[in-house]
Every structure is written in structure tokens, then in C-alpha cells.
CHARMM-style PDB file with segment names, atoms N, HN, CA, C and O in Angstrom:
ATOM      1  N   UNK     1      69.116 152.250 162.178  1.00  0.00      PROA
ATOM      2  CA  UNK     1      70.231 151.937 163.047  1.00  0.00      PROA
ATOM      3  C   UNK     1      69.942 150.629 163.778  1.00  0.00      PROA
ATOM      4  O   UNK     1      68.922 150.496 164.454  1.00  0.00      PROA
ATOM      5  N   UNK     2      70.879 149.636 163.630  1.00  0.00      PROA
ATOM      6  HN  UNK     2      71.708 149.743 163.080  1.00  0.00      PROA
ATOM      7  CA  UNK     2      70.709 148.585 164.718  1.00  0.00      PROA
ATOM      8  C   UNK     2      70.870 148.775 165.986  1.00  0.00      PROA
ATOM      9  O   UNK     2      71.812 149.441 166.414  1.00  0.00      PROA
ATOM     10  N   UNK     3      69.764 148.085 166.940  1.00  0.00      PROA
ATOM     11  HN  UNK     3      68.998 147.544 166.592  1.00  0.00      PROA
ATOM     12  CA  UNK     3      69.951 148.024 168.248  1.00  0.00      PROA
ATOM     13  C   UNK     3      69.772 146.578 168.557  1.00  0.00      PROA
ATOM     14  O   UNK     3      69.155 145.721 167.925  1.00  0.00      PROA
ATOM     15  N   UNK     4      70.310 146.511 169.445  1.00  0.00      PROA
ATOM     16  HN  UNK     4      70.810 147.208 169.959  1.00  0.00      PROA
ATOM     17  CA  UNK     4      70.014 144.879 169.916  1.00  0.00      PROA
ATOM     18  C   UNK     4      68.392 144.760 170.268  1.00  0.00      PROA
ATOM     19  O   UNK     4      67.788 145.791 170.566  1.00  0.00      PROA
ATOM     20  N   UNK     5      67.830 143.722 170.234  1.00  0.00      PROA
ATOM     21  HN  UNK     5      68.320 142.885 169.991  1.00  0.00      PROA
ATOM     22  CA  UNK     5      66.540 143.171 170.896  1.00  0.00      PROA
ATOM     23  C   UNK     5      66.631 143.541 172.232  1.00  0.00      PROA
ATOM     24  O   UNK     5      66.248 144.573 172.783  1.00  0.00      PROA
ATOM     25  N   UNK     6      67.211 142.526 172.693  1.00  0.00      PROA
ATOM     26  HN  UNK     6      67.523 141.688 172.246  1.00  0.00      PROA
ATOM     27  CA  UNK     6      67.701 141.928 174.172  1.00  0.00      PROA
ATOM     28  C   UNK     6      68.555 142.265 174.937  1.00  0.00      PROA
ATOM     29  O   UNK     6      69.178 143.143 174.341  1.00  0.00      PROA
ATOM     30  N   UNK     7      69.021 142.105 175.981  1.00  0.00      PROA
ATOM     31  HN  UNK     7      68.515 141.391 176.465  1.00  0.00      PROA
ATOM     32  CA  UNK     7      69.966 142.260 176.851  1.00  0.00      PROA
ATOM     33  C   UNK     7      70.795 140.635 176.548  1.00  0.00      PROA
ATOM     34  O   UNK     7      70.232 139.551 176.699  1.00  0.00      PROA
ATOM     35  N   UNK     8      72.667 140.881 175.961  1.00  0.00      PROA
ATOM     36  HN  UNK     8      73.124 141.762 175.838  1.00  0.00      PROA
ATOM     37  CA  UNK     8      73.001 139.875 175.828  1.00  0.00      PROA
ATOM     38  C   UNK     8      73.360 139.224 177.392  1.00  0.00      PROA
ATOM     39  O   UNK     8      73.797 139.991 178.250  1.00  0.00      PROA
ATOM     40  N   UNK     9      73.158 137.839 177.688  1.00  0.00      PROA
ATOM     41  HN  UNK     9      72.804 137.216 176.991  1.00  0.00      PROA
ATOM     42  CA  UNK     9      73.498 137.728 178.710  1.00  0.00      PROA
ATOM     43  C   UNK     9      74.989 137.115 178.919  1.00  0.00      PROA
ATOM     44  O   UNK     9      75.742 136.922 177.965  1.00  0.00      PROA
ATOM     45  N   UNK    10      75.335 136.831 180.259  1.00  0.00      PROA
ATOM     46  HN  UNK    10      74.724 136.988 181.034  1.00  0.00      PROA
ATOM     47  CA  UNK    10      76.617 136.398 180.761  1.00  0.00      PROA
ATOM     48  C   UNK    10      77.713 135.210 180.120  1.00  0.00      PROA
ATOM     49  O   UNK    10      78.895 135.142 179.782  1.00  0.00      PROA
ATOM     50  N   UNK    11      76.345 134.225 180.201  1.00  0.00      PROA
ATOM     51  HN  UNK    11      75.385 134.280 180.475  1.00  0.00      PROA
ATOM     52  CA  UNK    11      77.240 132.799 179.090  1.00  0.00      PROA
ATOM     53  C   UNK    11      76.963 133.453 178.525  1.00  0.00      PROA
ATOM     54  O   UNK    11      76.566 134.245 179.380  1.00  0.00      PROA
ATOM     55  N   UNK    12      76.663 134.237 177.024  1.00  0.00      PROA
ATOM     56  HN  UNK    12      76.986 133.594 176.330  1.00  0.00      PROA
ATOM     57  CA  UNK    12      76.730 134.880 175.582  1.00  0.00      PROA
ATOM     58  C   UNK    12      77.919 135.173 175.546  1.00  0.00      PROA
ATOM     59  O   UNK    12      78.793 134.616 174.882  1.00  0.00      PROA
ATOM     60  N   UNK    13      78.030 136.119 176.299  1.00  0.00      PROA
ATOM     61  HN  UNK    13      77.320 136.571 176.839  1.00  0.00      PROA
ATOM     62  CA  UNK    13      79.036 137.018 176.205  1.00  0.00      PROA
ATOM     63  C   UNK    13      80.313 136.258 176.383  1.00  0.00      PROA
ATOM     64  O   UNK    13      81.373 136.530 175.820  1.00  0.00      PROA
ATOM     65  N   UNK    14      80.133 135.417 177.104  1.00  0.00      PROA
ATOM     66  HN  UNK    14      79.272 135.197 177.562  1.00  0.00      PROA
ATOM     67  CA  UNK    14      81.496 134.686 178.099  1.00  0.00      PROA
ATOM     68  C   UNK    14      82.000 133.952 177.065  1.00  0.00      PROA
ATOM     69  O   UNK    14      83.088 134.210 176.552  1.00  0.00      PROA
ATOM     70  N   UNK    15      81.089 132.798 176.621  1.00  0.00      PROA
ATOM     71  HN  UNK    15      80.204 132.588 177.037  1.00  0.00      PROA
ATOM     72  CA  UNK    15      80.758 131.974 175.407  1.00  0.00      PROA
ATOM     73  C   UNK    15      81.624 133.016 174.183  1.00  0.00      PROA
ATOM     74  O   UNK    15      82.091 132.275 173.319  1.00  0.00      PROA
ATOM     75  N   UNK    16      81.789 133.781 174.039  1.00  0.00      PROA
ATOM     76  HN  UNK    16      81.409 134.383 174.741  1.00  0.00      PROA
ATOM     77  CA  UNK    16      82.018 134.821 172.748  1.00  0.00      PROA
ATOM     78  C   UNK    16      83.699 135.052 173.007  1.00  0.00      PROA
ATOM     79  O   UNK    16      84.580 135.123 172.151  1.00  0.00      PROA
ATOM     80  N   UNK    17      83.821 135.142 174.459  1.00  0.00      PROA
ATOM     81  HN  UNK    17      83.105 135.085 175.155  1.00  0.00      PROA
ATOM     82  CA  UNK    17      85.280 135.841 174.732  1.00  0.00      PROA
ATOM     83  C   UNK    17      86.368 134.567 174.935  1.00  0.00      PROA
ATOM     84  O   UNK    17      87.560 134.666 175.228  1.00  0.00      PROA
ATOM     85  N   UNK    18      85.522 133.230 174.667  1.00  0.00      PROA
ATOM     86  HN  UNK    18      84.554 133.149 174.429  1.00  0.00      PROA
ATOM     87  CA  UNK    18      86.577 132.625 175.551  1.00  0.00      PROA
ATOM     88  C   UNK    18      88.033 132.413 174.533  1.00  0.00      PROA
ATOM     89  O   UNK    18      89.146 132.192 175.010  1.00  0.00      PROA
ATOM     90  N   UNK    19      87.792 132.512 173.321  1.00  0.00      PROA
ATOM     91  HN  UNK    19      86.888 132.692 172.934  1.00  0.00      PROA
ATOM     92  CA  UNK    19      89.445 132.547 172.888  1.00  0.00      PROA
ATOM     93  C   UNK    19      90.270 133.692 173.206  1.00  0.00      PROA
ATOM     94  O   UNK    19      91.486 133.505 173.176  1.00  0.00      PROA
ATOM     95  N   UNK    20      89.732 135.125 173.579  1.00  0.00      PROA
ATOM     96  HN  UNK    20      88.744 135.277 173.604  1.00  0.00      PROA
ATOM     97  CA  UNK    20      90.462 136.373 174.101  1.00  0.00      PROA
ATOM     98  C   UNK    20      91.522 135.511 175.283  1.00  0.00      PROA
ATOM     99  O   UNK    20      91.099 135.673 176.428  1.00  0.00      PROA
ATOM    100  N   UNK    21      92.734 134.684 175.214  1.00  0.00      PROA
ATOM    101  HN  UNK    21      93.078 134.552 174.284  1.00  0.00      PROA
ATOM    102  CA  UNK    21      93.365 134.476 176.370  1.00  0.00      PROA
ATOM    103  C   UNK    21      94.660 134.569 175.973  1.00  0.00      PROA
ATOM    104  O   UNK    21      95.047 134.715 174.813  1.00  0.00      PROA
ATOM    105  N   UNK    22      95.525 134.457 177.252  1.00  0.00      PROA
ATOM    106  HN  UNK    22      95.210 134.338 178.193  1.00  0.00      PROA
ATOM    107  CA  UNK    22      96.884 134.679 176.804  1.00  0.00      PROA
ATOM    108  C   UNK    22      97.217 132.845 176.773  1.00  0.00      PROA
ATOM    109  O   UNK    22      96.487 131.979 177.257  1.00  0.00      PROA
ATOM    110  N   UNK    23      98.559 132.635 176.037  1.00  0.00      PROA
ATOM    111  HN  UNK    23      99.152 133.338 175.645  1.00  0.00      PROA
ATOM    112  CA  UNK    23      98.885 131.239 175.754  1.00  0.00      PROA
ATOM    113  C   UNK    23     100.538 131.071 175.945  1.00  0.00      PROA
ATOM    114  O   UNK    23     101.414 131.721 175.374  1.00  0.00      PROA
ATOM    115  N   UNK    24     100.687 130.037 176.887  1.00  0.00      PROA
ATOM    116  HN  UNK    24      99.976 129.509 177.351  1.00  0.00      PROA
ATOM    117  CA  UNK    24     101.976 130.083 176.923  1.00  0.00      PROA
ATOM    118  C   UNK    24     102.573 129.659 175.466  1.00  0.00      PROA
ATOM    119  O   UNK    24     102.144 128.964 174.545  1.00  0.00      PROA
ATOM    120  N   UNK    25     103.617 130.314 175.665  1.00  0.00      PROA
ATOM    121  HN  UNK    25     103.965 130.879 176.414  1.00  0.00      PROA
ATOM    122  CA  UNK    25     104.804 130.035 174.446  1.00  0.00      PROA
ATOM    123  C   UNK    25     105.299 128.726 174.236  1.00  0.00      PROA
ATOM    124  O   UNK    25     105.587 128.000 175.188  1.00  0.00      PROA
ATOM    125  N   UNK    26     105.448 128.281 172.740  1.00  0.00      PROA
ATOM    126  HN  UNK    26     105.214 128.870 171.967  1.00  0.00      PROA
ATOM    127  CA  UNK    26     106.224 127.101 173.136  1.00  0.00      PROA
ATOM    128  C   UNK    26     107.887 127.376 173.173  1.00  0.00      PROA
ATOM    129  O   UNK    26     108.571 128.115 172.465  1.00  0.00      PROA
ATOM    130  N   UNK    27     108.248 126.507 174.251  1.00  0.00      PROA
ATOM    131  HN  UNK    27     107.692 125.907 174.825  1.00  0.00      PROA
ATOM    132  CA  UNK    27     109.597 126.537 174.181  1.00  0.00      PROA
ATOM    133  C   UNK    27     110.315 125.339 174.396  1.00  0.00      PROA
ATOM    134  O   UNK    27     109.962 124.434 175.153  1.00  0.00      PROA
ATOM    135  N   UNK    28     111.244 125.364 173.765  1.00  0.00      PROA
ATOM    136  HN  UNK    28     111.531 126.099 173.150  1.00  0.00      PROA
ATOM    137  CA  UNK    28     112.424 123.700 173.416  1.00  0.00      PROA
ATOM    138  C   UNK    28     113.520 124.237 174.315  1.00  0.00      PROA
ATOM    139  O   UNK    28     113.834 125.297 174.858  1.00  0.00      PROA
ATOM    140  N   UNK    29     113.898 123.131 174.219  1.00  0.00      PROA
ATOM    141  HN  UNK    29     113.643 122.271 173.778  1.00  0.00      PROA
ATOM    142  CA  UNK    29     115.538 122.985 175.066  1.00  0.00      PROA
ATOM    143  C   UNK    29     116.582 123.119 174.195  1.00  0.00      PROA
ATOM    144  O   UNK    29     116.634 122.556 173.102  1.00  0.00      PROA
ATOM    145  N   UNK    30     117.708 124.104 174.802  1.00  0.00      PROA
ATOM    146  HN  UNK    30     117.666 124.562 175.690  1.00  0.00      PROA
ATOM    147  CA  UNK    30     118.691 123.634 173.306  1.00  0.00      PROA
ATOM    148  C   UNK    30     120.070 122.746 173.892  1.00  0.00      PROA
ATOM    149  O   UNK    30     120.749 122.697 174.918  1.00  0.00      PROA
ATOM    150  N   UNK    31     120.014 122.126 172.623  1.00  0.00      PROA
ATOM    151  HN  UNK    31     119.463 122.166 171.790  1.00  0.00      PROA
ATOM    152  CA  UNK    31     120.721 120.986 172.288  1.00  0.00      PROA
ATOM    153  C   UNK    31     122.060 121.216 172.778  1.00  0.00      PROA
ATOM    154  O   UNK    31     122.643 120.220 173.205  1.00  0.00      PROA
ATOM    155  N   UNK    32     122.805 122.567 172.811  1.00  0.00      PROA
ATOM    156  HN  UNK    32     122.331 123.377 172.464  1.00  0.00      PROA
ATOM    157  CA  UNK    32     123.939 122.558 173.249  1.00  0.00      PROA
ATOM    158  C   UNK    32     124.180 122.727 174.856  1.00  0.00      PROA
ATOM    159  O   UNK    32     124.829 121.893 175.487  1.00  0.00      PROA
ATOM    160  N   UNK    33     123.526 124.024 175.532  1.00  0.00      PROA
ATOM    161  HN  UNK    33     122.999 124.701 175.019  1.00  0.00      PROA
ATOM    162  CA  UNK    33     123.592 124.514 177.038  1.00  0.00      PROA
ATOM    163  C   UNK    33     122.532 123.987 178.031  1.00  0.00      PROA
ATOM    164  O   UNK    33     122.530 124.024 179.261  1.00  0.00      PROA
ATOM    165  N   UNK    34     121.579 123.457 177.107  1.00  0.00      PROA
ATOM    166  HN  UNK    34     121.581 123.427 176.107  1.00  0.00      PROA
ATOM    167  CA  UNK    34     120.060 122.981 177.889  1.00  0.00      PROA
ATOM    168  C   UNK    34     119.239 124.188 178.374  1.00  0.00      PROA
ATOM    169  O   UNK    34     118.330 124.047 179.193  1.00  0.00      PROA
ATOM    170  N   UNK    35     119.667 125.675 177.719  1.00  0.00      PROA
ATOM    171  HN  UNK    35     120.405 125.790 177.054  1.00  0.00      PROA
ATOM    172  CA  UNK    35     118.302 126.552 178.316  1.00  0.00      PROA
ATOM    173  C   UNK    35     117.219 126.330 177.735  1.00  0.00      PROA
ATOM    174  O   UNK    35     117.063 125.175 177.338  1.00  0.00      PROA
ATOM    175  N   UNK    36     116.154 127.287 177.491  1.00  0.00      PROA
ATOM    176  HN  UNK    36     116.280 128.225 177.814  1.00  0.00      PROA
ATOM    177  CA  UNK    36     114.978 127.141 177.131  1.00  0.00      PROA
ATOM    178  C   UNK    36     114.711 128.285 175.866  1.00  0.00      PROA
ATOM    179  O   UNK    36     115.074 129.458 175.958  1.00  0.00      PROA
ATOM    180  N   UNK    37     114.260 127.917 175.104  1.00  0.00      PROA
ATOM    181  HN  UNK    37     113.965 126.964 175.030  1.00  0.00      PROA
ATOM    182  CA  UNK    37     113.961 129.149 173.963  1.00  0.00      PROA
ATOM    183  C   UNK    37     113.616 128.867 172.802  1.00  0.00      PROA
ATOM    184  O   UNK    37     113.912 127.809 172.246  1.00  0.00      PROA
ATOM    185  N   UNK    38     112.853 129.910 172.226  1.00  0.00      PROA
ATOM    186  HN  UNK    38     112.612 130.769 172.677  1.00  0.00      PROA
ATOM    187  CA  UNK    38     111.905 129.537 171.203  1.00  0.00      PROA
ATOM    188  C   UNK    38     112.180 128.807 170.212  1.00  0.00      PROA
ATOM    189  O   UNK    38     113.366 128.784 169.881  1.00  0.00      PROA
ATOM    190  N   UNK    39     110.965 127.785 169.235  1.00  0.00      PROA
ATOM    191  HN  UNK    39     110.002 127.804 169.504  1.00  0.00      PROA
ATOM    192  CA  UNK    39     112.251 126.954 168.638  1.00  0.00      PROA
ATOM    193  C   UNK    39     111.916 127.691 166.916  1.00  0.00      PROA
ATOM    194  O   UNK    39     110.839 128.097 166.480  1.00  0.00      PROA
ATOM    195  N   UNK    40     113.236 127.656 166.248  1.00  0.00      PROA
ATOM    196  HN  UNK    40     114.111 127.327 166.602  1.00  0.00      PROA
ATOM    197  CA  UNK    40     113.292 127.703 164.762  1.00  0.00      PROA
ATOM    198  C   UNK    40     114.269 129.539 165.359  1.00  0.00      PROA
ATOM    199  O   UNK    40     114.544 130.508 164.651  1.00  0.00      PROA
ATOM    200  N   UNK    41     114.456 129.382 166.459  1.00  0.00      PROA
ATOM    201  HN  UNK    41     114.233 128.595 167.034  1.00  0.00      PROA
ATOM    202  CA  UNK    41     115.077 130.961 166.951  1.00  0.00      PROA
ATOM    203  C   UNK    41     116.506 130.673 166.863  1.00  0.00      PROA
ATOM    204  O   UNK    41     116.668 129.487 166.575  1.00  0.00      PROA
ATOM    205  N   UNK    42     117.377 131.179 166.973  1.00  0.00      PROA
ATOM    206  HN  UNK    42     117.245 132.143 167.207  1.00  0.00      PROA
ATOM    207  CA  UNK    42     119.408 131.524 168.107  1.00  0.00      PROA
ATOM    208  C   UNK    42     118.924 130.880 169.259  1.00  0.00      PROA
ATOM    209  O   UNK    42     117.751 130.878 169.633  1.00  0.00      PROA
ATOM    210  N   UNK    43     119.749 130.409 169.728  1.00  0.00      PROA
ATOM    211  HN  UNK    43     120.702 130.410 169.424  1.00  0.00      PROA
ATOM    212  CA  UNK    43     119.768 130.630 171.469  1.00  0.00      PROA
ATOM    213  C   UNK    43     119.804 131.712 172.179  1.00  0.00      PROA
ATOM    214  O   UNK    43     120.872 132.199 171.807  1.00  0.00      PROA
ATOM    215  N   UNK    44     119.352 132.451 172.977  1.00  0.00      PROA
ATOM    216  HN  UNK    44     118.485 132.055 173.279  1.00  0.00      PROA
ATOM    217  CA  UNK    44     119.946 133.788 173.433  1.00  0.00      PROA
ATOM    218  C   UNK    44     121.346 133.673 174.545  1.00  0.00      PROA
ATOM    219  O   UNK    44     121.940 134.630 175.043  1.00  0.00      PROA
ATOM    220  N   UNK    45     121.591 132.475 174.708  1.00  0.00      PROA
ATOM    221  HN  UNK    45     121.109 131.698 174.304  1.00  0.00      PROA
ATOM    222  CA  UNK    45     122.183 132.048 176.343  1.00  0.00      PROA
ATOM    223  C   UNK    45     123.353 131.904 175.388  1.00  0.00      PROA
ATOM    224  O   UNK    45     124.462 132.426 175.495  1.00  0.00      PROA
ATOM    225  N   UNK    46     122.823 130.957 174.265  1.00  0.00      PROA
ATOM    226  HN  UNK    46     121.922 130.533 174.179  1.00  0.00      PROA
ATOM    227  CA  UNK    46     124.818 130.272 173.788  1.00  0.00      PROA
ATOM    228  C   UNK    46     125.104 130.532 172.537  1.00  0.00      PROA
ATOM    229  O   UNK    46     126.237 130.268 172.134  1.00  0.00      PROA
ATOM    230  N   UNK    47     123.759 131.327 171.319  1.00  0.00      PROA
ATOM    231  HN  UNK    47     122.839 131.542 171.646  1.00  0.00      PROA
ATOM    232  CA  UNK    47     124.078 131.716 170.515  1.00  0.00      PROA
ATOM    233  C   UNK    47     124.146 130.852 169.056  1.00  0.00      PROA
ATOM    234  O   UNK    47     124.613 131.259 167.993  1.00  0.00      PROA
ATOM    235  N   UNK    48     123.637 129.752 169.291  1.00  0.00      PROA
ATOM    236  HN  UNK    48     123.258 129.421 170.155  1.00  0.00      PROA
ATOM    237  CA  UNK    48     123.808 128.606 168.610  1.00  0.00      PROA
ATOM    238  C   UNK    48     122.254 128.356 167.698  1.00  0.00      PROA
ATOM    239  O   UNK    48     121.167 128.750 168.123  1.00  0.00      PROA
ATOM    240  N   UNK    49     122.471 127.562 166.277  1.00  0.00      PROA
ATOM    241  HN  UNK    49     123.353 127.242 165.933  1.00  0.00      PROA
ATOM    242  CA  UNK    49     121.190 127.709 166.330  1.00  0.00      PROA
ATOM    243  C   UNK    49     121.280 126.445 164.962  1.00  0.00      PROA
ATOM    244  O   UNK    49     121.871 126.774 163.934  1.00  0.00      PROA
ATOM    245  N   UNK    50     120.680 125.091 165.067  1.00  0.00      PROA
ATOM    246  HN  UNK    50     120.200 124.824 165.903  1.00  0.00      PROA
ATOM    247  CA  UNK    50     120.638 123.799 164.275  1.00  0.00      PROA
ATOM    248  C   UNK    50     122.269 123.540 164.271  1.00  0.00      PROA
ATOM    249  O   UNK    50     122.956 123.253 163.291  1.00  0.00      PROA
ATOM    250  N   UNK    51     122.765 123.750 165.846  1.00  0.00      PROA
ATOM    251  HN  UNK    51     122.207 123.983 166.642  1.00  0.00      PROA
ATOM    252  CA  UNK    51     124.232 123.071 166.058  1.00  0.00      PROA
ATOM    253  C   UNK    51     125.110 124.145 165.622  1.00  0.00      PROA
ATOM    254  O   UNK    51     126.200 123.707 165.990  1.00  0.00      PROA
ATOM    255  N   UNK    52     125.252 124.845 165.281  1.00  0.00      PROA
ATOM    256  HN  UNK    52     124.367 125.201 164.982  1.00  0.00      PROA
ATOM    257  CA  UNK    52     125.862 125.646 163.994  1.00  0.00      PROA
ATOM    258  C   UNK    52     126.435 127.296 165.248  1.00  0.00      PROA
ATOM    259  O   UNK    52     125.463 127.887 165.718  1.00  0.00      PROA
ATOM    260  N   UNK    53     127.103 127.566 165.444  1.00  0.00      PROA
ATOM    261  HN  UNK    53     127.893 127.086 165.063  1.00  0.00      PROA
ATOM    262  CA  UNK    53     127.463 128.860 166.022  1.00  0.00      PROA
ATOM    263  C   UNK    53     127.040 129.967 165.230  1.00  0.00      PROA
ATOM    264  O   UNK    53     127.540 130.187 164.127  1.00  0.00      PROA
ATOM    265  N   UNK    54     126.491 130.403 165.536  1.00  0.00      PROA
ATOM    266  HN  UNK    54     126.084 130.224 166.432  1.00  0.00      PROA
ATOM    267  CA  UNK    54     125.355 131.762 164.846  1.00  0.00      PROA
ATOM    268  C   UNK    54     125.903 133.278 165.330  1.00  0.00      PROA
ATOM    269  O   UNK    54     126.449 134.086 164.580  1.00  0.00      PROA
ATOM    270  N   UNK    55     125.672 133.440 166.530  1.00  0.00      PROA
ATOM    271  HN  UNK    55     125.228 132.783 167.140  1.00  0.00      PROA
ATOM    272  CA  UNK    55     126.193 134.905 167.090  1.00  0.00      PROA
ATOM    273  C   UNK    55     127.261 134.741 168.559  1.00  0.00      PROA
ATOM    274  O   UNK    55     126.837 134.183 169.571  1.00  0.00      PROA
ATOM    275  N   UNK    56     128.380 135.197 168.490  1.00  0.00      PROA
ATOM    276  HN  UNK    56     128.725 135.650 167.668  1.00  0.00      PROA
ATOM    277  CA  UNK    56     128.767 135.370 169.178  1.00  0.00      PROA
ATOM    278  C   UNK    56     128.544 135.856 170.422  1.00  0.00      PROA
ATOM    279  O   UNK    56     128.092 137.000 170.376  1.00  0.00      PROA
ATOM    280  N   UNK    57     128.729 135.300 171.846  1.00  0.00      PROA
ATOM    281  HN  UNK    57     129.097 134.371 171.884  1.00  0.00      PROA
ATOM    282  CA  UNK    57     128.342 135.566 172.736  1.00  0.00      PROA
ATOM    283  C   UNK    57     129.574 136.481 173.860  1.00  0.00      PROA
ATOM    284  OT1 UNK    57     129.226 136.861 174.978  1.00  0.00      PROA
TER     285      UNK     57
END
């Protein structure tokens, strides 16, 4: 059975976790109303999506 040697220490560990983070989202402006929302998405505000009316609001 493996056991560790050592006691890992603090930078190790820290050093190990640092991509575990949260990341903001990217978000664009849309072209028609100016809200904010994800891009290659609808709008959720106007429904629109590469100019084009997509879902009715």
C-alpha cells in the first residue's frame, strides 16, 4: 500500500490547487439592446441572435 514519505507541505499543496478557481464568464454586448450575454448564445433580454430575431419575447 502506498503511503506518503512526508508530510506534504502548504506551498505543495497550494502550488497543486491553484487552478481549482472559479472564472468569470465571458460576456459581449448585444448589438441590438446593449445587454450583456454570452456570446455564440440568443439574447435573453431581446431574443436576437447574429441580428436575426430568434425567439420571441
Amino acid at each position: 500500500m502506498a503511503v506518503p514519505k512526508r508530510k506534504t507541505s502548504k506551498k505543495v499543496k497550494n502550488q497543486r490547487r491553484t487552478h481549482k478557481k472559479l472564472h468569470a464568464p465571458g460576456m459581449v454586448i448585444c448589438e441590438n439592446c446593449g445587454e450583456y450575454s454570452k456570446p455564440h448564445h440568443v439574447c435573453k433580454s431581446c431574443g436576437q441572435y447574429n441580428g436575426k430575431q430568434v425567439v420571441e419575447q
